[in-house]
C-alpha positions as MATLAB code, in Angstrom:
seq = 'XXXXXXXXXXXXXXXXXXXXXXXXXXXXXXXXXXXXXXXXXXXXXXXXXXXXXXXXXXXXXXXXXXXXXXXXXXXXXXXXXXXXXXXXXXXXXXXXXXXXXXXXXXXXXXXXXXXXXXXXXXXXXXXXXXXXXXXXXXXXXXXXXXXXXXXXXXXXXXXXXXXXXXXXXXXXXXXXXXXXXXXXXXXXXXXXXXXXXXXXXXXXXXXXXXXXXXXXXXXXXXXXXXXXXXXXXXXXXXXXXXXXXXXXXXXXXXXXXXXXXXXXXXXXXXXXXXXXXXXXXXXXXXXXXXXXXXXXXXXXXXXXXXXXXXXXXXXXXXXXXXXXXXXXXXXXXXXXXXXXXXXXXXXXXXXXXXXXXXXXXXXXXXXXXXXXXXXXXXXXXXXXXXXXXXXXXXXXXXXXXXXXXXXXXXXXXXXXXXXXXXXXXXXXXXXXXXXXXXXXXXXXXXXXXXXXXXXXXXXXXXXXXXXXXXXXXXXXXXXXXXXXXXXXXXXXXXXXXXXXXXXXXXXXXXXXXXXXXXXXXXXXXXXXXXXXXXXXXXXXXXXXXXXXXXXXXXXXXXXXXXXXXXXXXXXXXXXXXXXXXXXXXXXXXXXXXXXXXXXXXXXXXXXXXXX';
ca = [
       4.273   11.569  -22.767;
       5.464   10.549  -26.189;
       5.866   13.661  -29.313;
       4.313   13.875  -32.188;
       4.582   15.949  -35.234;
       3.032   16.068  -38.429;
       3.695   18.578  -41.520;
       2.461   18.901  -44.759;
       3.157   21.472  -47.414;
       5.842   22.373  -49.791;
       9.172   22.001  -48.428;
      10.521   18.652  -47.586;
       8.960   17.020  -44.352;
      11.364   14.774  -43.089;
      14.237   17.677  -42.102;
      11.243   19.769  -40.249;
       9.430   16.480  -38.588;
      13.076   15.396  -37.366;
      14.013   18.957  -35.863;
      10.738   18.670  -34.349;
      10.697   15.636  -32.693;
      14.370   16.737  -31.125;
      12.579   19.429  -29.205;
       9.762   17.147  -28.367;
      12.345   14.467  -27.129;
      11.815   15.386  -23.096;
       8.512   14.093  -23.931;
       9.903   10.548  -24.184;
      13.097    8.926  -25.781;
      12.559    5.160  -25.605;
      12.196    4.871  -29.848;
      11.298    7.096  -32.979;
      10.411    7.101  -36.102;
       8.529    8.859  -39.456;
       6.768    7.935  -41.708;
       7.113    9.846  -45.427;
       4.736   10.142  -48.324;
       6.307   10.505  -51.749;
       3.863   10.853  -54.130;
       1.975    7.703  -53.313;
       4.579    6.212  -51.813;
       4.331    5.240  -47.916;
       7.991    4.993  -46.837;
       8.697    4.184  -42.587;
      11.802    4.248  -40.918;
      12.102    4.131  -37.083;
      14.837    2.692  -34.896;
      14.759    1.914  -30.797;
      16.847    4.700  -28.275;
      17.045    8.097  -29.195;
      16.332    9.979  -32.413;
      20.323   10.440  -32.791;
      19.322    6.580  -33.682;
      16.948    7.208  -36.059;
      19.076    9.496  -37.833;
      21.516    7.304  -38.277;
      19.498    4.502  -39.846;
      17.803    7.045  -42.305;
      18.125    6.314  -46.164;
      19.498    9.371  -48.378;
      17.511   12.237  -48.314;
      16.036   11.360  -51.977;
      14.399    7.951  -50.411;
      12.906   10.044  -47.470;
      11.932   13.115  -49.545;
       7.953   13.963  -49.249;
       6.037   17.214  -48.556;
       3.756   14.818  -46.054;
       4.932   13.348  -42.763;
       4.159   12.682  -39.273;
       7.112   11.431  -36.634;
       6.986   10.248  -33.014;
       9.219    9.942  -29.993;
       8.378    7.027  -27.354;
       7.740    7.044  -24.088;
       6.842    3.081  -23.632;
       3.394    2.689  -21.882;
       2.256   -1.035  -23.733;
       5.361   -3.169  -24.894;
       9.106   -2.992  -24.263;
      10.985    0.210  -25.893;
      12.551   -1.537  -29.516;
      12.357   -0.960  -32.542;
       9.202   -3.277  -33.629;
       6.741   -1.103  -31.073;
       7.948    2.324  -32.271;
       5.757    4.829  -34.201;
       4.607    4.836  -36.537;
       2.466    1.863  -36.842;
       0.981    0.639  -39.891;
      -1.515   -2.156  -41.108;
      -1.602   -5.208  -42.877;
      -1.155   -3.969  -46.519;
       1.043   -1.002  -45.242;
      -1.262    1.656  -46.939;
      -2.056    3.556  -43.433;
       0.642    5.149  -41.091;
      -0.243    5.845  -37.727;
       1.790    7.612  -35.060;
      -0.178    7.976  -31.220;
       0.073    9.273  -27.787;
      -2.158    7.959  -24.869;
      -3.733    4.712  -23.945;
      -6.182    2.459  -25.749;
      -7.877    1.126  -22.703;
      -9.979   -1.823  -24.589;
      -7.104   -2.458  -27.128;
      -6.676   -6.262  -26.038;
     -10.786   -6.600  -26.706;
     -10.610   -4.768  -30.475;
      -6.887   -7.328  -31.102;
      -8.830  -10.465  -30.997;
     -11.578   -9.153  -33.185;
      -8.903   -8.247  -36.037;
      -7.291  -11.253  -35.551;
      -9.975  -13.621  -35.911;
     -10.971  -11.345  -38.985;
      -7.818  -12.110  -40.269;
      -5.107   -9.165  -39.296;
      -1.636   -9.719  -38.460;
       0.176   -7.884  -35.663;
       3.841   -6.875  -35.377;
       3.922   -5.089  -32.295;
       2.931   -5.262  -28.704;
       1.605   -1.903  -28.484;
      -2.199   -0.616  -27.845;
      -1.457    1.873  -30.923;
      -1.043   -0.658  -33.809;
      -5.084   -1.835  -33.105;
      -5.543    2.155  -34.117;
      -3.694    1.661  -37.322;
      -5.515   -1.956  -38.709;
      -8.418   -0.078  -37.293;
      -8.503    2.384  -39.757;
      -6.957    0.585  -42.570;
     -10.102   -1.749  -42.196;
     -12.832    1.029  -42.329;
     -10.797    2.883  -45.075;
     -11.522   -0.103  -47.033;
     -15.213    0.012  -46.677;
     -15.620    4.020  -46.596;
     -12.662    5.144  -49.394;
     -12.479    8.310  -46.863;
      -9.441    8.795  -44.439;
     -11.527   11.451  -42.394;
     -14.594    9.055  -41.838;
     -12.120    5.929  -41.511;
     -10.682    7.579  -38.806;
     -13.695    8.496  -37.129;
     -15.335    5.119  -37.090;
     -12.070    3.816  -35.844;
     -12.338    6.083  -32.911;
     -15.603    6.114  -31.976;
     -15.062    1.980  -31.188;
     -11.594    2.625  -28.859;
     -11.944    3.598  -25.274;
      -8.963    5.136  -23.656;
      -7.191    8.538  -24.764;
      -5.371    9.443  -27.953;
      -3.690   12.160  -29.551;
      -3.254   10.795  -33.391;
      -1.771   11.637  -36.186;
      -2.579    9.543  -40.105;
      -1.466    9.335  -43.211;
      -2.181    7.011  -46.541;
      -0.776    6.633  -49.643;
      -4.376    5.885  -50.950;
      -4.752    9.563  -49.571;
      -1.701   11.313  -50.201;
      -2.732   14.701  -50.060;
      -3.936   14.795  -46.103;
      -3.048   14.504  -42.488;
      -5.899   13.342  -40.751;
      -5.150   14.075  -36.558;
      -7.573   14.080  -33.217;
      -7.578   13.781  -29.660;
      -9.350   12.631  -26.627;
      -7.445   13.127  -23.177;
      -3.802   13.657  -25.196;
      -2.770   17.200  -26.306;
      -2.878   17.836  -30.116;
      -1.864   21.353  -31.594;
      -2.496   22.636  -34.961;
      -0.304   25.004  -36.550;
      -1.221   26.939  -38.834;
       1.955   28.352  -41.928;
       1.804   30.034  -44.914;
       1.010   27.243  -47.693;
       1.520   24.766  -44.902;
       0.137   23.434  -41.635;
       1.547   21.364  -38.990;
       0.331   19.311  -36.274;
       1.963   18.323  -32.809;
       1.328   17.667  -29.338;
       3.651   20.559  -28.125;
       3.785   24.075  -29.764;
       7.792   23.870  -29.099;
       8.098   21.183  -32.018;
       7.094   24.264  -34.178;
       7.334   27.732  -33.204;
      10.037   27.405  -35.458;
       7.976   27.709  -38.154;
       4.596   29.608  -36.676;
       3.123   31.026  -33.978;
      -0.425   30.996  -34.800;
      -2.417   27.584  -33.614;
      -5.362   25.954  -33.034;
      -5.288   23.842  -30.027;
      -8.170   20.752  -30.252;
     -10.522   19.821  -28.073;
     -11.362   16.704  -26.728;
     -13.310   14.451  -29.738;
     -12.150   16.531  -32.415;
     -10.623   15.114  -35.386;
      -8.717   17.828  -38.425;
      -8.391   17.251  -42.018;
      -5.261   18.919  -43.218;
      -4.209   19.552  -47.193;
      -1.855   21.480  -48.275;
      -3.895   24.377  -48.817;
      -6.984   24.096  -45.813;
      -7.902   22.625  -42.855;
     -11.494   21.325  -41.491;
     -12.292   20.123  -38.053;
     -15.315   18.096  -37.224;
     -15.955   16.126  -34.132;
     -16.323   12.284  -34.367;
     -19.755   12.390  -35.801;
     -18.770   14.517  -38.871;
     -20.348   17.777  -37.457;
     -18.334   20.578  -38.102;
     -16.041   22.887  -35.600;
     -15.447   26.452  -35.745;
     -12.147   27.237  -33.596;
     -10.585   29.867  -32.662;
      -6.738   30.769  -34.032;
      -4.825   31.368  -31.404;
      -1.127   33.304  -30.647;
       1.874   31.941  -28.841;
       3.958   34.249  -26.979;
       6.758   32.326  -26.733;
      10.452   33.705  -27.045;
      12.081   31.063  -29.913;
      15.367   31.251  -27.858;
      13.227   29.883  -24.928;
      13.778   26.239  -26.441;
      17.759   26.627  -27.344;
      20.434   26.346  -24.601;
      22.694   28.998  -25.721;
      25.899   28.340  -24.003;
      24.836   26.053  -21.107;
      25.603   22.231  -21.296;
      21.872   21.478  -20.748;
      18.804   22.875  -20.529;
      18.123   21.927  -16.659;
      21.521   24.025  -15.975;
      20.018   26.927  -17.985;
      16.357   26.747  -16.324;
      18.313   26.764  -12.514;
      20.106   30.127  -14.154;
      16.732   31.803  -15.899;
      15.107   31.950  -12.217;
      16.162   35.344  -10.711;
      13.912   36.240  -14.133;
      11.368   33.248  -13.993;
      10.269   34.343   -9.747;
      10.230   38.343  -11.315;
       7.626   37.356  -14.377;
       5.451   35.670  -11.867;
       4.618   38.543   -9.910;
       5.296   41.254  -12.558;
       2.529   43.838  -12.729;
       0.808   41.766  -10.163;
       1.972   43.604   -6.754;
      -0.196   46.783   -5.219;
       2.575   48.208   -2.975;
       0.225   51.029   -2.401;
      -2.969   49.047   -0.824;
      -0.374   46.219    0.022;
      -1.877   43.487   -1.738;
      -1.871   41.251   -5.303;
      -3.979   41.332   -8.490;
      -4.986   38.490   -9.947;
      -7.428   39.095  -12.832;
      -7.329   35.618  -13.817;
      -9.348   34.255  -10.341;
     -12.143   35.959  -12.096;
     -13.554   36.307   -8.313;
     -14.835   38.978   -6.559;
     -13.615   40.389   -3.617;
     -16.721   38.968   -1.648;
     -16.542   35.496   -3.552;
     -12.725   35.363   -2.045;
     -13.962   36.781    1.401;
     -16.222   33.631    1.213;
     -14.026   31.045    0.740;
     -13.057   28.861    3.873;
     -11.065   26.307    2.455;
      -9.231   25.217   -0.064;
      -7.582   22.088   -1.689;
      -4.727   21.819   -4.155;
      -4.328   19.105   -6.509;
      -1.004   18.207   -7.956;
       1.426   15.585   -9.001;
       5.318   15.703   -8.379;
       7.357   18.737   -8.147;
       4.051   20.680   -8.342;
       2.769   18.730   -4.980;
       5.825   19.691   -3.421;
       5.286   23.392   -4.290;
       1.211   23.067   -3.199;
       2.646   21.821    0.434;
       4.762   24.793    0.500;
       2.031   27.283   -0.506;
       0.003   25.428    1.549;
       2.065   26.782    4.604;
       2.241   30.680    3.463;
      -1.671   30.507    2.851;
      -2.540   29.449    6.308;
       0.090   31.526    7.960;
      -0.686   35.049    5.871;
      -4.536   33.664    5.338;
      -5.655   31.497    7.637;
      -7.662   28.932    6.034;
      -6.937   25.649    5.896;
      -5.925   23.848    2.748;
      -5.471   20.247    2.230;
      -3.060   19.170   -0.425;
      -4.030   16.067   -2.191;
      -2.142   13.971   -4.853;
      -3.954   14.332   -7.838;
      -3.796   10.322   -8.775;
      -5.343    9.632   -5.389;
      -7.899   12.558   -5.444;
     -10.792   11.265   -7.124;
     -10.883    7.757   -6.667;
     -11.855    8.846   -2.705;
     -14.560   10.397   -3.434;
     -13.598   13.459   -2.086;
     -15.416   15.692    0.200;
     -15.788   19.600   -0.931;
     -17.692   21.842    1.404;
     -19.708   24.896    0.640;
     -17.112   28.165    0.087;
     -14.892   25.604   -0.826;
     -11.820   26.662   -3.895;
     -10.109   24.066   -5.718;
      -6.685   25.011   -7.172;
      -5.434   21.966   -9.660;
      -1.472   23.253  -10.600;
       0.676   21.411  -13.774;
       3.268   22.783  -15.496;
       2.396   21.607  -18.322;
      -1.147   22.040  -18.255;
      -1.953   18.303  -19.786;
      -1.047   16.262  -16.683;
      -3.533   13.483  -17.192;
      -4.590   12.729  -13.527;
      -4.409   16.574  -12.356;
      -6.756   16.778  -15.179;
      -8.978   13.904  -14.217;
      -9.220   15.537  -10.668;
     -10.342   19.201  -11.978;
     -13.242   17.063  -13.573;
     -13.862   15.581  -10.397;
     -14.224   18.647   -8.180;
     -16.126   20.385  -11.031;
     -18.719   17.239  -10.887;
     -18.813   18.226   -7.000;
     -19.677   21.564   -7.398;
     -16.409   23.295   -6.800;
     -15.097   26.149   -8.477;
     -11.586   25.073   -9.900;
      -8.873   27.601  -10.907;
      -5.482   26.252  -12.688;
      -1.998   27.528  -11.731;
      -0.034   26.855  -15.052;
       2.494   27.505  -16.966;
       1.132   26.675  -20.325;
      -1.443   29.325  -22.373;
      -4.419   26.953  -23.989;
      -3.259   23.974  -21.917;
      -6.477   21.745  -21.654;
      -6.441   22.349  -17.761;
      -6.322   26.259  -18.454;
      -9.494   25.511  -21.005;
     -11.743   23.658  -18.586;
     -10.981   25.360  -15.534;
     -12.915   27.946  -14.284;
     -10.348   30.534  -14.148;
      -6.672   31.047  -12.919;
      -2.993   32.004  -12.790;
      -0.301   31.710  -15.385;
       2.955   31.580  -13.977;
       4.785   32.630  -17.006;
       7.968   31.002  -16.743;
       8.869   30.170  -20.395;
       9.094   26.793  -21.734;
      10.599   24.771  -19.634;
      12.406   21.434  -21.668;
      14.775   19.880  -18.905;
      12.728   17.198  -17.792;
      13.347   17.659  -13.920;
      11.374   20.812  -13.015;
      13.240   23.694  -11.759;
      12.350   27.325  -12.529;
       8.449   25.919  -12.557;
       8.651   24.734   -9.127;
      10.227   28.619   -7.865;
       6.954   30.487  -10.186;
       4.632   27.993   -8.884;
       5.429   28.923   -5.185;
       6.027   32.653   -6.390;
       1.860   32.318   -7.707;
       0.860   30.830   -4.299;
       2.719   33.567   -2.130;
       1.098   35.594   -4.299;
      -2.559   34.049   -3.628;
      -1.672   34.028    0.435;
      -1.266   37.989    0.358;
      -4.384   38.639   -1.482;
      -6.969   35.944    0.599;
      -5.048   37.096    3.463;
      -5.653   40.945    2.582;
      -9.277   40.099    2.236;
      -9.333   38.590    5.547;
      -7.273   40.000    8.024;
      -3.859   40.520    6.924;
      -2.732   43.779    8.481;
      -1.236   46.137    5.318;
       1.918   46.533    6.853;
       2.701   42.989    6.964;
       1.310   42.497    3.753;
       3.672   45.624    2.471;
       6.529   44.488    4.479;
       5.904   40.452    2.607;
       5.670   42.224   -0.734;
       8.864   44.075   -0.167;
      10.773   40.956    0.769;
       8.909   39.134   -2.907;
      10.417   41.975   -4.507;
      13.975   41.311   -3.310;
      14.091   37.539   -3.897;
      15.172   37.345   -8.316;
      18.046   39.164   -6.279;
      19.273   37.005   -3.901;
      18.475   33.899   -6.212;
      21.086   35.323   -8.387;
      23.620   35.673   -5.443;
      23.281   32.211   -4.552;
      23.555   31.363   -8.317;
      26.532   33.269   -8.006;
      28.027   29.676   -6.061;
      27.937   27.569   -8.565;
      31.241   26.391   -8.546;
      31.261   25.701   -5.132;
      28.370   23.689   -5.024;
      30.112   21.428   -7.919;
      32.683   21.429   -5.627;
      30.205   20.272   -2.634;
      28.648   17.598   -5.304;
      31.796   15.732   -5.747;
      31.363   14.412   -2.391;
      27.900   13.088   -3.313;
      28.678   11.269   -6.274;
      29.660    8.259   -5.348;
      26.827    7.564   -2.802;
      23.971    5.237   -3.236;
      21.603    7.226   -0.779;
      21.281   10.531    1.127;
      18.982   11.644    3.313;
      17.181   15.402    3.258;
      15.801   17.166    6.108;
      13.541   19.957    6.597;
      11.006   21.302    9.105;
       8.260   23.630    8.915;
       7.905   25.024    5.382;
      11.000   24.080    4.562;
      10.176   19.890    4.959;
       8.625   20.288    1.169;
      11.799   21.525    0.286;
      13.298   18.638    1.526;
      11.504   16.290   -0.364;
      12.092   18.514   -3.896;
      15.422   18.083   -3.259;
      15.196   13.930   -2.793;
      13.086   14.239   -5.518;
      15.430   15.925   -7.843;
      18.499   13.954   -6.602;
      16.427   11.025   -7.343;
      15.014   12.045  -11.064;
      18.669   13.123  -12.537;
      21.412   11.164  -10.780;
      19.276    7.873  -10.093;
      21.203    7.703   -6.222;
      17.994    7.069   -3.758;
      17.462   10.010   -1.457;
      14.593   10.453    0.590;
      13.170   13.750    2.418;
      11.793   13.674    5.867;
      10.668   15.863    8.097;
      13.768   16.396   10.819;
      12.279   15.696   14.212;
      10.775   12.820   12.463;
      14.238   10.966   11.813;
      14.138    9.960   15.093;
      11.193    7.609   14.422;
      12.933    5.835   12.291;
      15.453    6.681    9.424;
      18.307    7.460   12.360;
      19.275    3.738   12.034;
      20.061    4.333    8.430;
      22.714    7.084    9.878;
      26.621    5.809    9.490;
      29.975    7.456    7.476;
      28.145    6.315    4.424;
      24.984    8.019    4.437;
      25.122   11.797    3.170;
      22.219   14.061    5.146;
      21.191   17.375    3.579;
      19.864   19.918    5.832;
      17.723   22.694    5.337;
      18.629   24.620    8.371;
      17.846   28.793    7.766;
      18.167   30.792   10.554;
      14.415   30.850   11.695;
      12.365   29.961   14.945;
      13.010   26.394   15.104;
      16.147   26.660   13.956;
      17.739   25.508   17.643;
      15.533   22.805   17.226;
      16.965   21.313   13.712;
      20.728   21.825   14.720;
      19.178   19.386   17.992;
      18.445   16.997   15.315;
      22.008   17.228   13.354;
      23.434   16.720   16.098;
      22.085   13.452   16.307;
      23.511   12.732   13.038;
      26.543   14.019   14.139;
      26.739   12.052   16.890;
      26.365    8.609   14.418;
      28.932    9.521   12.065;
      26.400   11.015    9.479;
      27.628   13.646    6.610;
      26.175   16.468    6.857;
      25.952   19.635    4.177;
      23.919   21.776    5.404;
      21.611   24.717    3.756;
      22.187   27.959    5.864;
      21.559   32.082    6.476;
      24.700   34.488    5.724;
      26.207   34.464    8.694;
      25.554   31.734   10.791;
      29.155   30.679   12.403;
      27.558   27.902   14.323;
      26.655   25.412   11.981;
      29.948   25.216   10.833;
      30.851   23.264   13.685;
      28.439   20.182   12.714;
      28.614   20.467    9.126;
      30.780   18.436    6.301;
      29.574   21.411    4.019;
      27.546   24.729    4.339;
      25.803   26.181    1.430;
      24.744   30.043    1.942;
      21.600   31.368    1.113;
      20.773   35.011    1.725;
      18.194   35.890    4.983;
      14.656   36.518    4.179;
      11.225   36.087    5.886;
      10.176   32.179    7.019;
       7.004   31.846    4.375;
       9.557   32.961    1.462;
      12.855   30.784    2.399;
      11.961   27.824    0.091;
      12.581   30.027   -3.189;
      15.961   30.221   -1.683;
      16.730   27.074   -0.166;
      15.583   25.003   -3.017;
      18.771   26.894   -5.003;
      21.687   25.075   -3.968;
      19.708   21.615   -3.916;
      18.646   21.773   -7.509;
      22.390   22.914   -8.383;
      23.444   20.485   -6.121;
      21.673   16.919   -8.136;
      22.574   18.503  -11.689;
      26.193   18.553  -10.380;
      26.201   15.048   -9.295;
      24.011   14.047  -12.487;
      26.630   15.513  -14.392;
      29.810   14.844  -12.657;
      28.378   10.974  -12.827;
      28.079   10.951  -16.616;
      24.311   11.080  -17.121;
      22.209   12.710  -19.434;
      20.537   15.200  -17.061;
      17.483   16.694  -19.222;
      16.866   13.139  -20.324;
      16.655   10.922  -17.366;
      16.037    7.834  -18.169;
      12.169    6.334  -17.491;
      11.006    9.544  -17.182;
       8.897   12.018  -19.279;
       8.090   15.964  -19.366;
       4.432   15.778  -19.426;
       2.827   12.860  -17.794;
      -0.472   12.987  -19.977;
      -1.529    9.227  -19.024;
      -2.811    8.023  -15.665;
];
C-alpha cells in the first residue's frame, strides 16, 4: 500500500519523484504529493485523487526546482482520502517533511502527548504524529539521523519513511519496520522507494532494508545504522528486470497486457526446471534434500486473495500427483488460531509481491512453531523471500495492473511443478510424471490459442455489463477457478459475483436463479463433467444465463448455454491455467466496456503491506 520515492542528487527531483510515483500509483491513488528542497527552502504541494491532480496544481517548474525530494501516493488507512491527510506531512514550524507507508499502531497515545505539549495537528492521519515527532527531537538533538531514530524507537506499528529538513538540506533520512523500503543506488545520486519499479529507470543496483534500519543519504554517500546508531553493512544487490516490463506498449492497460504476456509468463515458470529424462522437476531453491522431501507428510499454504485461490488449486494437483494432504489457510486468519504444525510438516507462504503484510506475519508464525517455511514469489529480495527458509521464484515480470493475472497462471505453474517432484519422490510412476510434464510443456501454447478469442469474448462481455450480479460455478479443481473469476469480476467492474462450488448451488444460491442473474460455468470435458451439465440444467430450467467455459469440441453444451467459450483439452490437474483465460478476459471486457479504470480499481491496492 501507498508509494514512496525519494531522490537526491544533481538533476532536478521533482520531474524524477513525479515519474516515479506514476509507476508506483497501483500501490494506491487516493492523494499525492512532494515535498521539494531548494536550497533551504521546504516547499509542499499535494492535492486529493490521482497524481494527474497533483500535476495540475504544481507551481512552475522554477518554484518546485530542488536536487532533494521525496513524493507519496495514498492508499487511505487513518482519515478520509483529501487533500489535508496526503503526504507529505510536516510539523508545526514546517521545517520537517515526512512522507510514510504502514500503520502507527499507538499514534492516538503519542497525539495527546504533543498536544498537551503544545503541537498543532492538521490531519487525521497516524503519519503526521511521525512528522511533529521528529521535528520535536530535531530540536533537542540538531541531528536528522538521531531525530529520526528517537522518533521511532517511541512508535509501535510499521513504517516505511522517508525525511527531509530544510535545517538539513543536504540528506534523506529513510527506514522501515514491516513496510518495504528500497535504496537505489546512481551515479552521483541515490534514490529511495518502496518499489524498485519507481526507479529502474534510473538504476538497477539496490539495497533493500531490513526491518529497524534507518539510511542517511547525501548526495555523494550513504550510511545505514539500525535504530540504536550501530552501523549496517549491506549487501548491493542487482535487479533483473526488463525496463519495458513496466510500459504498456500498445495495449490500453496494463491488466490487458499481463492477460497477453502469459503464454510467456506459464513458460518462465518452469523454464530450465523440467527433467523429461528422469520425469521429474528441479527446484534448487527448496534447498531440501531428496530425503528431507521424502519426509514430509503434510503441508499448509498460506495466502491472501488471488494467491489463496491459486494455493486451493495446487492444493488439488499435490494430493492427486503426491498424495499428501495440504490444508490451505488464509493468511489473516492463520496465526491468530494458533495453528497446529506436525512433525515432517512444510509450510509454503505464496505473495506476489513478496511484502503482503499478513502472509508475512504468518511465515513468522510457523517459523516460531518450528516449521520450515519456503516462499513462492514473484519478487527477488522481497522481505518474505529474505526470511523464509528457502523457495521458488515464479518469474513472471512485474506485474502493475492491480487485479492479478499472469501471477495467478505462474503461481499454479510453481505448484504443478512442486506436485511432480513430491510426487516423484513418493510414488509417482515416471510415465505419468513424463506424460504431466509433456502436457506443462504444451500449455504457453494453447493459452495463446484461447488468447487468440479475444474479440469474441468482448463480444460475450457485452452481455454482462449491465448486470448487478453473476454467479460462477466450478467443481473439482476447477471450483478455485470459479471463485478467481468472481473475484476478478468483482475487483475491476465492481458488479457482485460470487463463486460456488456447482453441486453446492442447490443448497442455496438456486433461489437467486431468474432471467436476470448471469451464471458462468466452468464445465471442461472431464469426469464429472455429466455431473455439472446436471447442475446447468437446473439453471436452465429457472431461466438462468448461462456462458459456459468448455473443451474443443463439445456439441452438447451448446444446447444449455447463452454463450460457450473454448478452451483447448488438456489433463484435469492442469485445466485451471486454461479455464481461468476467458474469465480474466472476460471482467477486463466488462470493466472496460463499463467505463472504469481497470488497473486502478478503486479501494484497492497492489501490495497489501498492512494487516
Amino acid at each position: 500500500m501507498c508509494g514512496i520515492v525519494g531522490y537526491i542528487g544533481k538533476r532536478n527531483a521533482t520531474p524524477i519523484i513525479i515519474e516515479g510515483i506514476k509507476r508506483l500509483e497501483y500501490r494506491g491513488y487516493d492523494s499525492s504529493g512532494i515535498a521539494i528542497l531548494n536550497t533551504n527552502k521546504l516547499n509542499i504541494f499535494k492535492e486529493s485523487g490521482k497524481i494527474v491532480e497533483l500535476e495540475r496544481v504544481l507551481p512552475s517548474p522554477d518554484k518546485t526546482f530542488g536536487n532533494i525530494g521525496i513524493a507519496h501516493t495514498r492508499w487511505a488507512t487513518h482519515g478520509e482520502p483529501n487533500k489535508i491527510n496526503a503526504h507529505p506531512h510536516a510539523g508545526c514550524d514546517g521545517t520537517v517533511a515526512v512522507v510514510h507507508n504502514g500503520i502507527i499502531e499507538n499514534y492516538m497515545n503519542l497525539r495527546e502527548k504533543l498536544e498537551s505539549e503544545g503541537h498543532d495537528f492538521k490531519s487525521d492521519t497516524d503519519t503526521e504524529v511521525l512528522a511533529h515527532l521528529i521535528e520535536h527531537f530535531l530540536k533537542i538533538e540538531k541531528n536528522l539521523t538521531t531525530a529520526v531514530q528517537s522518533a521511532l524507537n517511541l512508535v509501535e506499528g510499521t513504517y516505511g519513511i522517508a525525511v527531509i529538513s530544510n535545517e538539513h538540506p543536504g540528506k534523506i533520512v529513510a527506514a522501515r519496520k514491516g513496510s518495504p523500503l528500497i535504496l537505489g543506488i546512481g551515479e552521483d545520486e541515490f534514490f529511495v522507494t518502496s518499489d524498485v519499479a519507481a526507479i529502474i529507470i534510473h538504476t538497477k543496483k539496490v539495497i533493500y532494508l531490513e526491518d529497524n534500519e534507518v539510511v542517511t543519504i547525501s548526495s555523494d554517500d550513504y550510511k545505514i545504522t539500525n535504530l540504536q546508531n550501530e552501523n549496517i553493512e549491506a549487501d548491493i544487490s542487482i535487479v533483473d528486470w526488463d525496463v519495458s516490463s513496466i510500459d504498456k506498449g500498445d495495449y490500453k492497460h496494463f491488466m490487458l497486457k499481463e492477460i497477453f504476456e502469459q503464454p510467456t509468463s506459464i513458460h518462465n515458470a518452469f523454464r530450465g526446471r523440467l527433467n523429461e529424462k528422469l520425469s521429474t522437476v528441479r527446484l534448487g531453491g527448496l534447498s531440501m534434500t531428496g530425503e528431507e522431501l521424502r519426509r514430509v507428510k503434510m503441508l499448509q499454504i498460506i495466502a491472501c486473495g488471488t494467491s489463496w485461490h491459486a494455493a486451493l488449486i495446487g492444493k488439488h494437483i499435490i494430493e492427486s500427483l503426491a498424495r499428501i494432504p495440504v490444508e490451505v489457510e488464509y493468511a489473516s486468519e492463520y496465526r491468530y488460531r494458533n495453528p497446529i504444525i506436525l512433525e515432517d510438516t512444510l509450510v509454503f507462504a505464496i505473495s506476489q509481491s513478496g511484502e503482503t503484510a499478513d502472509t508475512l506475519a504468518g511465515l513468522r508464525e510457523a517459523q516460531a512453531k518450528g516449521a520450515r517455511v519456503l516462499a513462492i514469489t514473484n519478487t527477488i529480495g522481497s522481505t518474505i523471500a529474505r526470511e523464509s527458509d528457502g523457495g521458488v521464484y515464479i518469474h513472471a515480470g512485474a506485474e502493475i495492473g492491480v487485479a492479478s493475472t499472469k501471477a495467478f497462471t505462474s503461481q499454479v505453474t510453481i505448484l504443478a511443478n512442486l506436485a511432480v517432484l513430491l510426487g516423484r519422490m513418493k510414488d509417482l510412476q515416471p510415465t505419468f510424471g513424463k506424460s504431466f510434464i509433456k502436457e506443462l510443456i504444451a500449455i504457453p501454447k494453447k493459452v495463446d490459442l484461447i488468447l487468440q478469442k479475444n474479440d469474441e469474448i468482448r463480444e460475450i462481455a457485452k452481455t454482462l455489463q449491465d448486470s448487478h450480479n453473476a454467479l460462477y460455478l466450478g467443481r473439482g479443481v476447477n471450483y478455485p477457478v470459479a471463485l478467481e473469476g468472481a473475484l476478478k469480476l468483482k475487483e475491476i467492474s465492481y458488479i457482485h459475483a460470487e463463486g460456488y462450488p456447482a453441486a453446492e448451488m442447490k443448497h442455496g444460491p438456486i433461489a437467486l436463479i431468474d432471467e436476470n442473474m448471469p451464471v458462468i460455468a466452468i464445465a471442461p470435458d472431464d469426469a464429472i463433467y455429466e455431473k455439472i451439465i446436471s447442475n446447468l440444467e437446473e439453471v436452465k430450467a429457472r431461466n438462468g444465463r448461462i456462458i459456459s467455459i468448455a473443451t474443443e469440441g463439445d456439441e452438447k453444451i451448446k444446447y444449455i448455454s447463452e454463450s460457450v467459450i473454448y478452451v483447448p483439452k488438456t489433463i484435469r490437474t492442469l485445466q485451471p491455467l486454461l479455464t481461468v483465460i476467458p474469465l480474466q478476459l472476460l471482467a477486463y471486457h466488462v470493466a472496460d466496456l463499463r467505463g472504469l479504470d481497470v488497473d486502478q480499481p478503486r479501494n484497492l491496492a497492489k501490495s497489501v503491506t498492512v494487516e
